[in-house]
C-alpha positions as CSV (number, residue, x, y, z in Angstrom):
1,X,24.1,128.2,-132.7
2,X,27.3,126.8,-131.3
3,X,29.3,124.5,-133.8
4,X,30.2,121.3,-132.4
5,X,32.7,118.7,-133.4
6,X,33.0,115.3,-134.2
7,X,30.2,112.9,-133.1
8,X,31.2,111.1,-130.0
9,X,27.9,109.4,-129.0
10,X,25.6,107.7,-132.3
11,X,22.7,106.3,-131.2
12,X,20.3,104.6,-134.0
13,X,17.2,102.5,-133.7
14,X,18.0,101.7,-130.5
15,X,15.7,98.3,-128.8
16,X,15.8,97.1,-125.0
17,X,13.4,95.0,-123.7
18,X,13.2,93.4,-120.1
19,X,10.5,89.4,-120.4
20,X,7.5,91.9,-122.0
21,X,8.2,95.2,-120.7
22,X,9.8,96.9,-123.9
23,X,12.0,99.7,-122.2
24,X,14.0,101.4,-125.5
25,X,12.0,100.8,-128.8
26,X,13.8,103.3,-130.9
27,X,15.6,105.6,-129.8
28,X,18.1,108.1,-131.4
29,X,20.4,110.1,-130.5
30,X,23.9,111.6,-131.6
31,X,26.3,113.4,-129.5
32,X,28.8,115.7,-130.7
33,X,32.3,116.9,-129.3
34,X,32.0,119.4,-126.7
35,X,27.7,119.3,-126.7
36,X,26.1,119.4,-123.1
37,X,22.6,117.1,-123.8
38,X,20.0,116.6,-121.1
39,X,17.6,113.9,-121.4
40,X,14.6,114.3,-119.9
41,X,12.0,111.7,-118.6
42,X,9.6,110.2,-116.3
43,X,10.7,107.9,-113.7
44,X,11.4,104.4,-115.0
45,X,10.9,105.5,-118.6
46,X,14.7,104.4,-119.6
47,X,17.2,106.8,-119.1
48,X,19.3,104.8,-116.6
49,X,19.0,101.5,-119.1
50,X,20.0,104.2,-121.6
51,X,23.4,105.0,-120.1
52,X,24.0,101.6,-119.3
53,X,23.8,100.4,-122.6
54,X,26.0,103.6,-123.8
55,X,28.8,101.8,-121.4
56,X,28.2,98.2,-122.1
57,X,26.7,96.9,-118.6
58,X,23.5,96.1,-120.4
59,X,23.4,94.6,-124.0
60,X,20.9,96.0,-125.8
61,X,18.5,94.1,-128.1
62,X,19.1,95.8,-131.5
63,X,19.8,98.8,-133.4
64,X,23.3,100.7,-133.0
65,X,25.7,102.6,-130.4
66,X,28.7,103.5,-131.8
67,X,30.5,105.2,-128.7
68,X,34.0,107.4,-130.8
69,X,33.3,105.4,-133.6
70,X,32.8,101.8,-132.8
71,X,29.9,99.6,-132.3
72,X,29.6,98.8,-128.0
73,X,28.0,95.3,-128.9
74,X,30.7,93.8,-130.8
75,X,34.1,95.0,-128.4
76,X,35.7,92.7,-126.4
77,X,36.0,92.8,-122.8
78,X,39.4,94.1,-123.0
79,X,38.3,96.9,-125.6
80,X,35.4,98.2,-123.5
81,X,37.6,98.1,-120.4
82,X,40.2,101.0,-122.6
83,X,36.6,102.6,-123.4
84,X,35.4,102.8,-120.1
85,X,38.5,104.4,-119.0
86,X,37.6,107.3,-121.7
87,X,34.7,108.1,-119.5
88,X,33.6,109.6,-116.3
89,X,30.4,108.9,-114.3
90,X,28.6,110.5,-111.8
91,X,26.6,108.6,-109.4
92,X,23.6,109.9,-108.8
93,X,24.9,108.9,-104.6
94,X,28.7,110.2,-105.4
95,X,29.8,106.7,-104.9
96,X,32.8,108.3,-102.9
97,X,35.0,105.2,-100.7
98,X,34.0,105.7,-97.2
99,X,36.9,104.7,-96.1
100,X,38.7,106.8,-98.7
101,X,40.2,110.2,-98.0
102,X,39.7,113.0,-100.8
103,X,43.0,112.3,-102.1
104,X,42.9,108.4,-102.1
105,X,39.8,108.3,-103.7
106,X,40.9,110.9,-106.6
107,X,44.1,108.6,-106.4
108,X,42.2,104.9,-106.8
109,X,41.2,105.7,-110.8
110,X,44.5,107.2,-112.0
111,X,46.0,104.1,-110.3
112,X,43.8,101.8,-111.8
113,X,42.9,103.4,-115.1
114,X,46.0,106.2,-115.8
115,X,49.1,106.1,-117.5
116,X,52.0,105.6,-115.4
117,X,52.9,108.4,-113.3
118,X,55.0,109.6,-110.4
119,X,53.9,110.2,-107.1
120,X,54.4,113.9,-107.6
121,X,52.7,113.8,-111.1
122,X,49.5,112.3,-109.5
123,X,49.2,114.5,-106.2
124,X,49.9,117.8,-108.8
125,X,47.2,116.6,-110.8
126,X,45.0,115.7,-108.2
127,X,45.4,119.0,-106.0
128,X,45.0,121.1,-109.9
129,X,41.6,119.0,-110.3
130,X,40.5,119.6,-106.4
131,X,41.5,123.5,-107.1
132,X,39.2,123.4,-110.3
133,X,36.1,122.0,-108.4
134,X,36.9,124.4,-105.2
135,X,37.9,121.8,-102.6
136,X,41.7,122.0,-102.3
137,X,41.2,122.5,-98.7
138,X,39.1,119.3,-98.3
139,X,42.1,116.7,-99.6
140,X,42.7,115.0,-96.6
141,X,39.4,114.8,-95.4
142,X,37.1,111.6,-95.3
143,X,33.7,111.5,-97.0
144,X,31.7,111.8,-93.9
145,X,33.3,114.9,-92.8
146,X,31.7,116.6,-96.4
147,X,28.4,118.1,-96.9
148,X,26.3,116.8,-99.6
149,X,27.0,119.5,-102.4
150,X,31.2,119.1,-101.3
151,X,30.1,115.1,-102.1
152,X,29.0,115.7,-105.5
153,X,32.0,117.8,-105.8
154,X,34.5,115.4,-105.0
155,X,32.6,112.9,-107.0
156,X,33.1,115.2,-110.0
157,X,36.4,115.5,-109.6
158,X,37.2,112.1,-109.1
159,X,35.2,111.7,-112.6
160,X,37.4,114.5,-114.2
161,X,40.7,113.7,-113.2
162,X,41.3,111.4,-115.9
163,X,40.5,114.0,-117.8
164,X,37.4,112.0,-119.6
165,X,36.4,112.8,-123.3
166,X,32.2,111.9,-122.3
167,X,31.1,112.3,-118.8
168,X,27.7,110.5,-117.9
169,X,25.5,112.2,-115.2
170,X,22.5,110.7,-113.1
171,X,20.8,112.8,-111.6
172,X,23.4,115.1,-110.6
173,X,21.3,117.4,-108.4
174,X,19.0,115.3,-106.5
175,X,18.6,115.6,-103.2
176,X,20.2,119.2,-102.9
177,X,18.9,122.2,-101.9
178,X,18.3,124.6,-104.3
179,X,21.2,126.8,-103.5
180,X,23.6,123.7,-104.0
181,X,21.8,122.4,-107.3
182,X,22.3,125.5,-108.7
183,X,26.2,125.8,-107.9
184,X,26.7,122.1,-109.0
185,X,24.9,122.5,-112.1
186,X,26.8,125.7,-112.7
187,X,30.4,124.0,-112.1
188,X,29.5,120.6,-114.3
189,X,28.5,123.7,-117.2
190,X,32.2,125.3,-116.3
191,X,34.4,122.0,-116.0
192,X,32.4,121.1,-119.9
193,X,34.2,124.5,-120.7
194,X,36.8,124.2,-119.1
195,X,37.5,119.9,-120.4
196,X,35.6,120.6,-123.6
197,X,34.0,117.1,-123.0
198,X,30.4,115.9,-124.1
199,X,27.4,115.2,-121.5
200,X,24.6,113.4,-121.0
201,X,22.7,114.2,-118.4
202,X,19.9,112.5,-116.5
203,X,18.1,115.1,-114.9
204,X,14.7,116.0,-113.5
205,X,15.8,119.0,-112.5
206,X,14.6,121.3,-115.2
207,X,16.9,124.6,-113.9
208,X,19.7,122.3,-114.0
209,X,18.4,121.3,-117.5
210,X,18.3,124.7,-118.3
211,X,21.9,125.7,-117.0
212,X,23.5,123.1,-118.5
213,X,22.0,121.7,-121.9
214,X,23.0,123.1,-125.1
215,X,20.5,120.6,-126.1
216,X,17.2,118.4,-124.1
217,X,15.6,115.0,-125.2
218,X,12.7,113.9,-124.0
219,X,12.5,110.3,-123.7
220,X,8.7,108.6,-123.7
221,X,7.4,105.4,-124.8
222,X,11.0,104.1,-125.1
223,X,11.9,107.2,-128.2
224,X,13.5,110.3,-128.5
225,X,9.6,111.9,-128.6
226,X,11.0,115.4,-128.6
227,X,14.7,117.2,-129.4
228,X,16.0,121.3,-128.9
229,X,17.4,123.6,-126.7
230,X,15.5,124.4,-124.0
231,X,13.7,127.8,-125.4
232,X,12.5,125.1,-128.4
233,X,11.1,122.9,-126.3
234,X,9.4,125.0,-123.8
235,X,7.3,126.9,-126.3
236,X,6.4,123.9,-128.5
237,X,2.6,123.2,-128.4
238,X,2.9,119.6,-127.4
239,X,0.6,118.9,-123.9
240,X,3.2,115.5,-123.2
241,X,6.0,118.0,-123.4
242,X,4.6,121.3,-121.5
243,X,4.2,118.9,-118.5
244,X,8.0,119.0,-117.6
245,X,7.7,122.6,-117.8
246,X,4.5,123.3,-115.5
247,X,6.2,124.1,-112.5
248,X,9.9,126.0,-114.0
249,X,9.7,129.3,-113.6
């Protein structure tokens, strides 16, 4: 098994509840340096409330995130603003600027969120992070002009060119054709090797999970019911689990 390094992502005993509904009741989960993991669920189970607790848009009701080594729940504004700038996110929609070209909206977070750099500096960086997705050609082109797999494209790169240590995906592949969901989930596997970043991954898509996860979790009743690699987890003798495999081939 692949050796990964320091833990980026430490999860413990983790509580979220919304009046009575009790979303997150303990849930665990550590992420290491350079790890791909895939959580798996049912829809409205948690997982988004998951990753917006990992980035401090929802405060959670107890237990622990330590996100590179510090607790989320007791940063200032300030401190989770230089954490946030650690990580990239991809919308489950893109979230490209409509009114954006390729370039200004690759531009807009190394403004905002990058060190100080020359106008040369950012185009070179944002052309080398457009060549590593395989959209140079599509810089000066506005986000209706792009097909839906060039959208999640863009949106990847505009997540990578920051060059983030975590990247957080929701449902990456959703509302792709096959063809696509198979190239995008095959460039988000390259870019990890390429950025030796960590993941996590929302996904229903159980070929993206598949190509991408070094490791799954499979979150039920507000817990980390099951963990493993893929192999592990489709040939455990667990009924709850099976059912995400049913219909993988």
């Amino acid at each position: 098994m692949r050796a990964y390094g320091e833990p980026i992502i430490e999860i413990t005993h983790l509580q979220k509840s919304f009046g009575d509904n009790a979303v997150l009741t303990d849930f665990n989960l550590t992420v290491r340096q350079g790890e791909n993991v895939v959580v798996l669920g049912k829809s409205g189970c948690g997982k988004s409330v998951l990753i917006k607790c990992i980035v401090g848009l929802i405060k959670y009701d107890a237990g622990s995130i330590k996100l590179f080594g510090k607790e989320v729940s007791s940063l200032k504004q300030h401190e989770l603003d230089t954490m946030r700038a650690r990580i990239g996110f991809v919308f489950q929609s893109s979230a490209l600027y409509d009114s954006m070209t390729v370039r200004e909206n690759l531009e807009f977070p190394l403004r905002r969120h990058g060190k100080k750099k020359s106008k040369e500096e950012v185009q070179q960086l944002i052309e080398e992070t457009l060549e590593h997705v395989g959209l140079a050609h599509a810089i000066h082109l506005m986000p209706a002009e792009l097909s839906g797999g060039m959208r999640k494209r863009i949106g990847l790169a505009r997540s990578l060119v920051l060059k983030p240590e975590l990247m957080l995906y929701d449902e990456p592949t959703t509302g792709l054709d096959p063809i696509t969901a198979e190239e995008i989930s095959k460039l988000m596997l390259a870019m990890q090797q390429m950025y030796n970043t960590s993941s996590i991954i929302i996904s229903h898509d159980m070929h993206c999970a598949e190509l991408t996860a070094n490791r799954l979790v499979v979150m039920m009743d507000g817990i980390d019911y099951a963990q493993g690699t893929f192999e592990e987890l489709q040939q455990l003798n667990d009924p709850k689990v099976h059912a995400f495999f049913l219909n993988h081939k």
